[in-house]
N, C-alpha and C positions, 0 to 999 in steps of 0.2 A: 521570512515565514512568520505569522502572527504567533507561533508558540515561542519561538528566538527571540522573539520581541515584545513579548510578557503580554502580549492583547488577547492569548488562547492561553489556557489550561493543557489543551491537544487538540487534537484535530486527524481525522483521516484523509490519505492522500493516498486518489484514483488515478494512478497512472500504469505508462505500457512496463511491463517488465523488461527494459532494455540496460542491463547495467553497464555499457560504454556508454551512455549519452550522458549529457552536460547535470540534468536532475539526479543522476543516481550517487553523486559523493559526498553533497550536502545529506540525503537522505539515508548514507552507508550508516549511524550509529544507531537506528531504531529499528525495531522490530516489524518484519515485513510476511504478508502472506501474502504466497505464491498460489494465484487460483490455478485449480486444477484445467478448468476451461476456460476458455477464450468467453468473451461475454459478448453476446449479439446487441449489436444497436440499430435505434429505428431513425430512420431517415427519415425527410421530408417525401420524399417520394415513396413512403410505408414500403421500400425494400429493404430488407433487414440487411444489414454492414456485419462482416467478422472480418476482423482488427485479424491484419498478417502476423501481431506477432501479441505474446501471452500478458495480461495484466496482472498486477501486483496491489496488493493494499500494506500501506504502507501506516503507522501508527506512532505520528508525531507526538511525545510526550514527556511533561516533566515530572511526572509520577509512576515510577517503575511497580506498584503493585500492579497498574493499570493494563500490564503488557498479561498478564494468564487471564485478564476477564477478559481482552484483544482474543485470545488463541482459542480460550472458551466459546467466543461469538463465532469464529470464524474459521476453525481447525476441523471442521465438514465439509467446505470450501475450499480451502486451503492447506498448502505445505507451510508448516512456520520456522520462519529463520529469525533465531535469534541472536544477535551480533555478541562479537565477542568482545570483553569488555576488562580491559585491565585496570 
């Protein structure tokens, strides 16, 4: 991930809200908003696609002020989970 590997500052990651799958352990330490709706997409055949299952924004980052201006953009949108952090 380019923020792991000092090329990002942060970065936002669009993906599906599935937390068994193989993306959701590396992304278990940051700060995620859970969209309230499913987000429609357009195809080539201009029929719009709804994803079976719920998307997430996820807020890859090595500056923890950065996570309330995250919740501030996107807490109309979104549930916000903040991970717990010992």
């Amino acid at each position: 991930m380019a923020v792991t590997c000092g090329e990002a500052e942060e970065a936002v990651v669009f993906v599906p809200a599935v937390m068994d799958s193989t993306y959701a352990g590396p992304l278990q330490p940051y700060v995620k908003a859970f969209l309230r709706e499913r987000p429609v997409f357009s195809t080539t055949t201009s029929k719009p696609f709804l994803p079976p299952t719920p998307y997430m924004l996820v807020l890859v980052s090595r500056e923890p002020p950065s996570l309330s201006e995250f919740a501030e953009s996107f807490g109309h949108l979104a549930d916000i989970y903040y991970p717990h952090r010992f």
